[in-house]
N, C-alpha and C positions, 0 to 999 in steps of 0.2 A: 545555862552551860552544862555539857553531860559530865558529870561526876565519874569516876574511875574509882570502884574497891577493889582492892588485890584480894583477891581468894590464895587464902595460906593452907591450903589442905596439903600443898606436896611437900611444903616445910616440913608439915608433921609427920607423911609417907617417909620422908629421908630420913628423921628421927626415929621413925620407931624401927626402922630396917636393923639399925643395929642398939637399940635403946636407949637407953640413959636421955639425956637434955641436949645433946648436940646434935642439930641444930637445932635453940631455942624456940621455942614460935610466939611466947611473946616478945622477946627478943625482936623476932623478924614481923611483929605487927606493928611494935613501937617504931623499930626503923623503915617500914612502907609509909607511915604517915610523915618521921620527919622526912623521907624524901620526897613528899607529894600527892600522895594515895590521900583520898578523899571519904575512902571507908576500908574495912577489913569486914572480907566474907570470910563465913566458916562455915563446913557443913559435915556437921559431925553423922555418922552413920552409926550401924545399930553394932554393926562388931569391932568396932573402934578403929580401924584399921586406917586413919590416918590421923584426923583431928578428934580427942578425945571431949567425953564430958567434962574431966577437971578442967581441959585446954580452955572450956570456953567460960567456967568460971574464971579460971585464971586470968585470961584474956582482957575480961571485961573492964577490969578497972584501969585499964591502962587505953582504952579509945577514947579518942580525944575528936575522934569525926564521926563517922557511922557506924553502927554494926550489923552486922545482917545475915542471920543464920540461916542457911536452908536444910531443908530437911520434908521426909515425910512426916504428918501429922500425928504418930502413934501414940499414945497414951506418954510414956517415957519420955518423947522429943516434946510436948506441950506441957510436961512438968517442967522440962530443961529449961526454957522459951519463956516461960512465967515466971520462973523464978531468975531468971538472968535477964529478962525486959531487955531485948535490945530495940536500936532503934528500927528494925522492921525484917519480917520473918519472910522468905519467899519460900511457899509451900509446892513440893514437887512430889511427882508420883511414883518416887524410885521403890522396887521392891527392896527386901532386907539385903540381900545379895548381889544389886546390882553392882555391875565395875563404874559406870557413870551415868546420868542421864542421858535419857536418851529419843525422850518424845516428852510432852506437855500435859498437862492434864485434860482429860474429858471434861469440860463443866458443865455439860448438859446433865450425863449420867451421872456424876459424883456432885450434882448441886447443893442437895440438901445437908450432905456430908459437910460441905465447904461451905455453906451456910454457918454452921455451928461453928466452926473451927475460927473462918474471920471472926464468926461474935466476939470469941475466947478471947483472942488478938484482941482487938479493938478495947476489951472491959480491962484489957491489962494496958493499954494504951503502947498498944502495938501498931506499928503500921506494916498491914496487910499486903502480900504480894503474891499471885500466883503465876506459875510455871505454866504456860502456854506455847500450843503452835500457833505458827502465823496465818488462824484459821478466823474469818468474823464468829465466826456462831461461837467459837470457843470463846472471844473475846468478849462480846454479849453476857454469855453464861457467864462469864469473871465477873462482870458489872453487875449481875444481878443478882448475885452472892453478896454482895457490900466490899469487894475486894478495893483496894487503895489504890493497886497497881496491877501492870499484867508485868511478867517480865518473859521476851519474845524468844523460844528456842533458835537459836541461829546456826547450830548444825548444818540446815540447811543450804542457807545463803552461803555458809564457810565453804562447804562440798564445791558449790555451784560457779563462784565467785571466780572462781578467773576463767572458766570457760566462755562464761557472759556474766558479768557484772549487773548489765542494768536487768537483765531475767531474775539474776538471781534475788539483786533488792527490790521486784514488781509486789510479793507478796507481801512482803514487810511493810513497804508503804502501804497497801492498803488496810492491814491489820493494826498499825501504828496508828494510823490517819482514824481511824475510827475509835480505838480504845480514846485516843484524845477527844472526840467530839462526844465518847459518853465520859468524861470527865474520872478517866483514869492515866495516872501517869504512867508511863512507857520504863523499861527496861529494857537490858539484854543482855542475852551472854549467852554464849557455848561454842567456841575453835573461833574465835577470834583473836585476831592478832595484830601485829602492826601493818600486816600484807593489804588485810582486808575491814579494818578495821576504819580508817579516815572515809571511806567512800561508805561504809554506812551510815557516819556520822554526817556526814555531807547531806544524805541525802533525808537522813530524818536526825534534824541540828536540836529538836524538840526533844529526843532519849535522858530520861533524867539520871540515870545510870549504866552502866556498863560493870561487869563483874568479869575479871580475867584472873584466871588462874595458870592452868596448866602451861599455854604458851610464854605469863610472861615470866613465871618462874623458870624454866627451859630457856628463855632470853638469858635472863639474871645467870644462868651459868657460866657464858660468852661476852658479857657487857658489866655485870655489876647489877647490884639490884638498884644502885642510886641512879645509872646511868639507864635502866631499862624503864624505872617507873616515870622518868622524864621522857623518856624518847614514847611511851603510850601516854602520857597528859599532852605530848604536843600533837598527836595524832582526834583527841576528843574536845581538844580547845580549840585549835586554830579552824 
């Protein structure tokens, strides 16, 4: 069954807009799990400008399900990572300044790089995940780095999605269907939502994660964050 982490990165964005503690973020990690969140993503960046470094020490001792930082691999985020051990790091290839991801890693050309970095992972007893298009060769390259997992850019498919549905998820099934047969688990995430979210999972029931952030906190303004993080698990379970 695909698991659901709430990505709190916009908790933090609202919080530091005007400083202090209001709104909490471990506060609002603690209350994503008692409502049904299966993990809490966080992905702190290099000018802190939403989820900070303390956020994710602080964070830590209060996950009760997953944890799952992303971030690029820089000297500073692999000190954070080791010493905060969560339960598995998805490595992306954002510059210092980008505003969000926005394509997947190269793992052809950054192999050897991403070599070293899963070892890191792995000796701290990390489990490993890399930030991919829904490209074979990228997925290949993920597998032969020793990665654990790929997790699939779905900007795409989100773009595409209601103009044609089944176009849009052709390539995901074939990049998913394959990380599985080299014996990597599936991920995903980026502009999903409840719209378009059930017919991905429909169509690949095998996704072992799902990470939403921005749409479902943007729900949670309209609905509740009790009543949104039920209405995306009935979208990834049923």
């Amino acid at each position: 069954m695909t698991k659901l982490s709430v990505n709190i990165n916009k908790i933090a964005t609202l919080r530091n807009s005007r400083g202090g503690t209001i709104p909490n973020v471990v506060e609002a990690a603690v209350n994503c799990q008692k409502f049904g969140a299966e993990g809490i993503t966080v992905h702190p960046r290099p000018d802190e400008r939403h989820i900070r470094r303390q956020d994710v020490y602080d964070i830590k001792p209060h996950i009760t399900t997953e944890f799952n930082i992303e971030g690029y691999p820089d000297d500073d985020f692999m000190r954070l990572v080791t010493d905060v051990r969560p339960t598995q790091v998805t490595l992306v290839p954002d510059g210092p300044g980008q505003l969000t991801s926005d394509h997947g890693w190269n793992t052809i050309e950054h192999q050897q790089f991403l070599r070293q970095i899963v070892g890191r992972l792995h000796e701290a007893n990390i489990r490993a995940s890399i930030f991919v298009d829904a490209a074979p060769a990228m997925v290949e390259a993920a597998a032969s780095v020793g990665a654990d997992r790929v997790e699939l850019y779905t900007e795409p498919y989100a773009a595409m999605y209601h103009k044609n549905a089944d176009a849009a998820i052709a390539p995901f099934i074939v990049a998913a269907t394959l990380a599985q047969k080299l014996g990597l688990g599936v991920n995903a995430g980026h502009d999903l939502n409840m719209k378009n979210l059930k017919f991905l999972i429909d169509k690949l029931p095998f996704i072992a994660e799902v990470s939403i952030g921005h749409a479902l906190i943007a729900d949670a303004l309209y609905l509740g964050l009790r009543k949104t993080i039920q209405e995306y698990l009935e979208c990834v379970q049923s």
